[in-house]
C-alpha positions in Angstrom: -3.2 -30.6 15.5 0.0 -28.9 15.8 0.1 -25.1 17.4 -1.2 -22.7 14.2 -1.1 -19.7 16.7 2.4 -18.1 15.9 0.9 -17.1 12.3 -0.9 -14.5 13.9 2.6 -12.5 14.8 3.8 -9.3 13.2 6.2 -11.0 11.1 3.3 -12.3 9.1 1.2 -10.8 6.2 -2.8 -11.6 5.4 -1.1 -13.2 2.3 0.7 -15.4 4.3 -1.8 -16.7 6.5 -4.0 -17.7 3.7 -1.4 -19.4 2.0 -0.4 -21.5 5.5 -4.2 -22.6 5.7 -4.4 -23.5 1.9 -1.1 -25.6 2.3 -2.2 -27.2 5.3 -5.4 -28.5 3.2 -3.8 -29.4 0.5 -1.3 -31.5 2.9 -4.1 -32.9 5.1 -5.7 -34.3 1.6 -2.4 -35.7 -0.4 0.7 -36.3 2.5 2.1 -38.2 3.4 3.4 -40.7 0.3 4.8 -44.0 0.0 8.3 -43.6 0.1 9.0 -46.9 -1.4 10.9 -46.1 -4.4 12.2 -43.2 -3.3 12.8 -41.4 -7.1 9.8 -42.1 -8.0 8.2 -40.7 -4.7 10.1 -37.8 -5.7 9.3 -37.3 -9.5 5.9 -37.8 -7.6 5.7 -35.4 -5.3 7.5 -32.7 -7.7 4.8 -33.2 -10.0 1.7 -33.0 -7.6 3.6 -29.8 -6.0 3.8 -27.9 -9.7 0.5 -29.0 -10.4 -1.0 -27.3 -7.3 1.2 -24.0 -7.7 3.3 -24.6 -4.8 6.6 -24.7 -6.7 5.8 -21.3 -8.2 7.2 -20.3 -4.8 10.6 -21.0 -5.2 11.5 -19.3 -7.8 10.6 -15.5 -9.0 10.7 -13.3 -12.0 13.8 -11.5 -13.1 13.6 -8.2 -10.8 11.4 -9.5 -8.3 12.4 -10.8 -4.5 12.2 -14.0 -3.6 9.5 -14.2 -0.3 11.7 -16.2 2.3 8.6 -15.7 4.5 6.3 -17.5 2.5 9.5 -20.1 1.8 9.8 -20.8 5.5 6.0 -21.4 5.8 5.6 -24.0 3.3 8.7 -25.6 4.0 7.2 -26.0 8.0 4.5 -27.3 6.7 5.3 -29.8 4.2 7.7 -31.2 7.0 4.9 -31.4 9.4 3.5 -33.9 7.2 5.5 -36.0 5.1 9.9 -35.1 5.2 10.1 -36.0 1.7 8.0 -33.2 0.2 9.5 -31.0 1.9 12.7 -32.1 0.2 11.1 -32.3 -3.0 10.3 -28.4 -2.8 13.2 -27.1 -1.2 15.6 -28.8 -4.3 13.6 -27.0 -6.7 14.4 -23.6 -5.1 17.9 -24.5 -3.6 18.7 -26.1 -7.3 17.6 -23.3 -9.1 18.5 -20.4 -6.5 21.9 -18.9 -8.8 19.4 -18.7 -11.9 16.6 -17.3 -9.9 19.2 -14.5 -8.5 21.7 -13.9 -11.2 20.2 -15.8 -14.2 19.8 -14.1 -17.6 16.7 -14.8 -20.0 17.9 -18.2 -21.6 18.7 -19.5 -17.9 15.8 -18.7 -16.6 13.7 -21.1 -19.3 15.0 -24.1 -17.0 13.6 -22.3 -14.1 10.3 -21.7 -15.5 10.2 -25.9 -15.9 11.4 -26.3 -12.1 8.8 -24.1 -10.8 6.1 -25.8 -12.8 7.2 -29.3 -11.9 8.3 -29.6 -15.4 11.9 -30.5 -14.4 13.6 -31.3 -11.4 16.7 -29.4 -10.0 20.2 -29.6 -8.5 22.9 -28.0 -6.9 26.3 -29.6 -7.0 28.3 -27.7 -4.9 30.0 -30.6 -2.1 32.9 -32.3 -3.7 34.6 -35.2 -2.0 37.4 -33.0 -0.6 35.4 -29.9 0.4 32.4 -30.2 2.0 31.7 -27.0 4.6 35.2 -25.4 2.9 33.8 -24.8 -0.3 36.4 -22.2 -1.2 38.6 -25.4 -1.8 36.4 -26.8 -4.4 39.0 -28.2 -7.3 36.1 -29.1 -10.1 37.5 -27.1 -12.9 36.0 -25.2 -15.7 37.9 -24.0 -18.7 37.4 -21.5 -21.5 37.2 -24.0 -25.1 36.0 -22.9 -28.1 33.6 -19.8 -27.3 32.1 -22.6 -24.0 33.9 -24.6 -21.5 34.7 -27.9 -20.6 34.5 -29.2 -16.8 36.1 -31.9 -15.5 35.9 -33.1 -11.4 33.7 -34.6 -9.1 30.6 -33.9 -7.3 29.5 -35.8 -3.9 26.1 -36.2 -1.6 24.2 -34.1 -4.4 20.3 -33.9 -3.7 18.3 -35.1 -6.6 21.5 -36.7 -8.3 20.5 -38.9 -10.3 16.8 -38.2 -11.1 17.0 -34.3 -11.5 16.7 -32.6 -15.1 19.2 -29.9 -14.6 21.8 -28.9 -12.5 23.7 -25.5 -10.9 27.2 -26.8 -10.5 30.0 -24.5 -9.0 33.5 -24.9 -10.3 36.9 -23.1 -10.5 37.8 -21.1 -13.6 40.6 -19.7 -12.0 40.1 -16.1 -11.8 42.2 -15.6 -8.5 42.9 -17.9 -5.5 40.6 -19.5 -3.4 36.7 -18.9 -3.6 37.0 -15.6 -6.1 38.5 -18.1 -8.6 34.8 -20.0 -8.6 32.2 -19.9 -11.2 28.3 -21.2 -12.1 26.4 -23.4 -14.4 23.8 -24.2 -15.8 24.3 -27.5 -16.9 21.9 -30.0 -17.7 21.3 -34.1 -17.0 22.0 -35.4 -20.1 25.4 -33.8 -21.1 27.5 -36.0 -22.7 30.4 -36.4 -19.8 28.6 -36.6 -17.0 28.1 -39.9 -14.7 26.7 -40.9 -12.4 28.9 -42.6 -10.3 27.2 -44.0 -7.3 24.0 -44.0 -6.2 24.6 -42.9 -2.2 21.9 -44.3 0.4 21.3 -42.9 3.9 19.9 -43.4 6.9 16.5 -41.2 6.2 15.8 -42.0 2.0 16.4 -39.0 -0.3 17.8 -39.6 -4.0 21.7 -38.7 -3.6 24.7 -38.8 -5.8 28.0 -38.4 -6.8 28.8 -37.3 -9.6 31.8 -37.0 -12.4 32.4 -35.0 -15.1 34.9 -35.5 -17.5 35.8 -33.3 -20.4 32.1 -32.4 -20.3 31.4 -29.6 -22.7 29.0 -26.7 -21.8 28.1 -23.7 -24.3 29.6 -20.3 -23.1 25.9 -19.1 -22.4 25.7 -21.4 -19.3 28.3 -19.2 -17.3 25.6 -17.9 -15.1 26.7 -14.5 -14.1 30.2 -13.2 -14.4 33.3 -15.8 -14.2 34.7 -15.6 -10.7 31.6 -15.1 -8.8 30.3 -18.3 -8.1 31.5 -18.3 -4.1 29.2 -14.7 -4.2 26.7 -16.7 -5.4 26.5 -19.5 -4.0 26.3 -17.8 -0.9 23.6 -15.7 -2.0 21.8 -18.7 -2.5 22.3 -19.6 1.1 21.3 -16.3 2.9 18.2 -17.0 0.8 17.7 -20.8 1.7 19.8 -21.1 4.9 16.5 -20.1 7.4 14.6 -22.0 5.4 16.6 -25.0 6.8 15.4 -24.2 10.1 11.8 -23.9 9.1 11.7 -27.5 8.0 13.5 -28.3 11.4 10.9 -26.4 13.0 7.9 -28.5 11.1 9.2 -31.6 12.4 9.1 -30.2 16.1 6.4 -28.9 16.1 5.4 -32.8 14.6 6.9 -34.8 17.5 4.9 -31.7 19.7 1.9 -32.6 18.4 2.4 -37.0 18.5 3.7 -36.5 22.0 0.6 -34.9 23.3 -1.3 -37.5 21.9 0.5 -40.1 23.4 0.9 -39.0 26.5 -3.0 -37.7 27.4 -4.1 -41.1 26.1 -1.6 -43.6 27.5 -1.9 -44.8 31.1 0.6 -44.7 33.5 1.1 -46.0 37.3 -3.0 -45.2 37.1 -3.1 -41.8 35.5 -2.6 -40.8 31.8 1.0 -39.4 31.2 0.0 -36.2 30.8 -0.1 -36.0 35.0 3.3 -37.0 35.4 5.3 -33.3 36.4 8.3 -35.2 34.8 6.4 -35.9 31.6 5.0 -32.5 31.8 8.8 -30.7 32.3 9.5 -32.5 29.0 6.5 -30.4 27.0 7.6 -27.5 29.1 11.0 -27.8 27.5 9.7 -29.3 23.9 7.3 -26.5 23.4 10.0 -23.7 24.9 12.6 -24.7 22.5 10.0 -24.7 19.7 9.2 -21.4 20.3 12.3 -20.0 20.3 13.3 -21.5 16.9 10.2 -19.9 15.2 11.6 -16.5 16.9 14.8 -16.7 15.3 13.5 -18.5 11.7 10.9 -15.7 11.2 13.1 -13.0 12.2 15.7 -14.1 9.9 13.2 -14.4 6.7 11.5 -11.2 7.6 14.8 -9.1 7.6 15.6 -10.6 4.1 12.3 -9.9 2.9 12.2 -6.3 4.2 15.2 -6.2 2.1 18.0 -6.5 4.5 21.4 -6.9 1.9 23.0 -9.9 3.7 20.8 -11.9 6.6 24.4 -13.9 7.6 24.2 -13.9 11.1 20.5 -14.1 11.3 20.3 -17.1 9.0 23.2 -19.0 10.7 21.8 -18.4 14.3 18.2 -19.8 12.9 19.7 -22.7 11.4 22.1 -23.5 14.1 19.1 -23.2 16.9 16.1 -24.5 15.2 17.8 -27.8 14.0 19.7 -28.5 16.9 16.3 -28.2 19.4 14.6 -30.2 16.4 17.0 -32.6 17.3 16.4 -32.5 20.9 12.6 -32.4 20.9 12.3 -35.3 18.4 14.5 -37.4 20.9 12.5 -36.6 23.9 9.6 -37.5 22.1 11.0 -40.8 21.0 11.7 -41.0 24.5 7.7 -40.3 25.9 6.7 -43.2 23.2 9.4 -45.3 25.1 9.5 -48.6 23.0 7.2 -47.0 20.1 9.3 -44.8 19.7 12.0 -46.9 18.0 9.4 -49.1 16.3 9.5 -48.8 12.6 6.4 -47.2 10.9 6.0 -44.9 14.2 6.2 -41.2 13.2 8.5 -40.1 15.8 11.1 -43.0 14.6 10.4 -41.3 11.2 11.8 -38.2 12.3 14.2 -39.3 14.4 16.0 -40.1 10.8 14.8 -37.2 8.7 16.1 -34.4 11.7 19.7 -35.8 11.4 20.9 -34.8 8.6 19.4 -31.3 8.6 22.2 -30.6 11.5 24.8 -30.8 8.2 23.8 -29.7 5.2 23.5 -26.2 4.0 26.4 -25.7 6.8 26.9 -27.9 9.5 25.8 -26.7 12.8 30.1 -26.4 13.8 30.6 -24.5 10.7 27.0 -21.9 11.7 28.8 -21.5 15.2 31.9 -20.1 13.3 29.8 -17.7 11.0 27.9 -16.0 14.6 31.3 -15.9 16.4 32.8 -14.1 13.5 29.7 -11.8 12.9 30.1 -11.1 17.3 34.0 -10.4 16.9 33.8 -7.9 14.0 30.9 -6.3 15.6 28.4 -7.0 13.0 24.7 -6.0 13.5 
């Protein structure tokens, strides 16, 4: 059982500890999932998460904060048990963030599905020429007859392919660079869009990319103001960004947990692992490192939620730490398991895949690095 003492710290409400131990029941009782066919695993698991309320989570009513705290918590969670749900619930909030923050009361009908499982949700924002640059997006968006038509291409989009409804930024040209972006609403079965290849990787998640062409949207799914799509999209981030480290942190705190096992119960040279000082400098530094992570995740969603305007620096150094020890931890456990560790089927292989690709979306560790040196130069808080 992995270490449930950090819920105790300040950071921490009553609220949230019982929703941590109700989670972690509900997880014990239906995770992990056959990820066979991966969509289906997913229209699965989006469905069992609405059902149980969980999905409620990532959204909010118009007015009301979004709890990053309680965000974080499930998201360790679900990770601790099965990497897939945990994607399953984070696309429904990261999908559905710009309608949650800026959305007006048509929009928010769509998010009102998401968070009941109804639909599912994405976020096209990559494009095949600007991935961490998204201030050189080039999908356009122009005014047509009271709405707009879009036209460009969308790449590596979570849920593409099987979602309902999708957030998709693109340039309406109201200045140069990233204050010439907008937002919209725009859903699955628009005439225009395509699905243009179905994109496998190395740990399965449903991914897309997608075109649109001369794809017609009302004006009423402009979500916010024209122009302010980068702002928002952002936004969006500084919301969802820690929670990026929280999964990272779940799947630590995973290997953690396996390593102990294996190592107290396998023999070596005469003695279980576990008496080895080398094997013991390993936890040392696994559990050190996870530690440290939950410092910087918690801190981060606690200064959003005590209504900190922009969490930047916090977000990016949470990220950047928690998925890059994730990283580490899960090797070194791969590493205790020695040839179990690469076998197929063995958790640690598991998340030996998942961790990866958490080190690039959402900002790629090189690009969080930038955003803390730049917050260090100007002297930011």
């Amino acid at each position: 059982m992995a270490d449930r003492s950090y819920i105790d710290w300040p950071f921490f409400e009553d609220r949230h500890r019982d929703l941590a131990a109700g989670l972690e029941a509900w997880c014990a009782a239906h995770l992990p999932v056959d990820h066979g066919d991966v969509d289906a695993a997913c229209r699965g698991l989006v469905a069992a998460l609405g059902d149980a309320g969980w999905l409620q989570y990532t959204g909010a009513e118009a007015g009301v904060r979004l709890d990053v705290r309680t965000l974080c918590l499930i998201r360790e969670t679900l990770a601790q048990h099965d990497a897939l749900a945990d994607f399953a619930f984070a696309m429904q909030g990261l999908g559905m963030g710009a309608v949650t923050l800026f959305g007006d009361g048509p929009q928010r009908v769509w998010l009102e599905q998401t968070r009941a499982g109804a639909a599912i949700a994405g976020f096209a924002l990559t494009e095949p020429g600007s991935g961490s640059d998204v201030a050189a997006s080039s999908a356009t968006a122009v005014r047509a007859g009271g709405g707009w038509v879009l036209n460009g291409e969308k790449t590596y989009i979570s849920n593409g392919g099987i979602a309902d409804v999708y957030v998709v930024i693109a340039r309406t040209g109201e200045a140069p660079g990233a204050r010439g972006l907008s937002a919209f609403l725009m859903p699955a079965d628009t005439p225009g869009l395509e699905v243009v290849e179905r994109i496998e990787v190395m740990a399965p998640h449903p991914l897309a990319h997608l075109r649109m062409t001369d794809l017609r949207l009302p004006g009423g799914a402009l979500i916010g103001a024209p122009g302010a799509g980068f702002k928002q999209a952002m936004a969006v981030l500084d919301h969802f960004r820690p929670t990026v480290g929280a999964a990272a942190l779940g799947m630590a705190r995973r290997a953690l947990d396996e390593s102990l096992g294996r190592v107290r119960a396998r023999q070596l040279f005469g003695a279980p692992m576990a008496e080895l000082q080398m094997v013991q400098g390993h936890l040392a530094d696994m559990a050190l490192g996870i530690d440290a992570s939950a410092l910087l995740v918690y801190r981060a969603a606690w200064a959003k939620d005590m209504g900190a305007a922009r969490i930047t620096r916090e977000a990016a150094m949470a990220k950047l730490h928690a998925t890059e020890t994730a990283q580490k931890v899960i090797d070194a456990a791969v590493q205790l398991f020695g040839g179990d560790g690469v076998r197929k089927g063995m958790a640690v292989e598991s998340l030996y895949r998942d961790i990866r690709a958490l080190r690039i979306y959402e900002g790629a560790s090189d690009v969080q690095k930038i955003v803390i040196a730049r917050s260090v130069l100007e002297g930011s808080p």
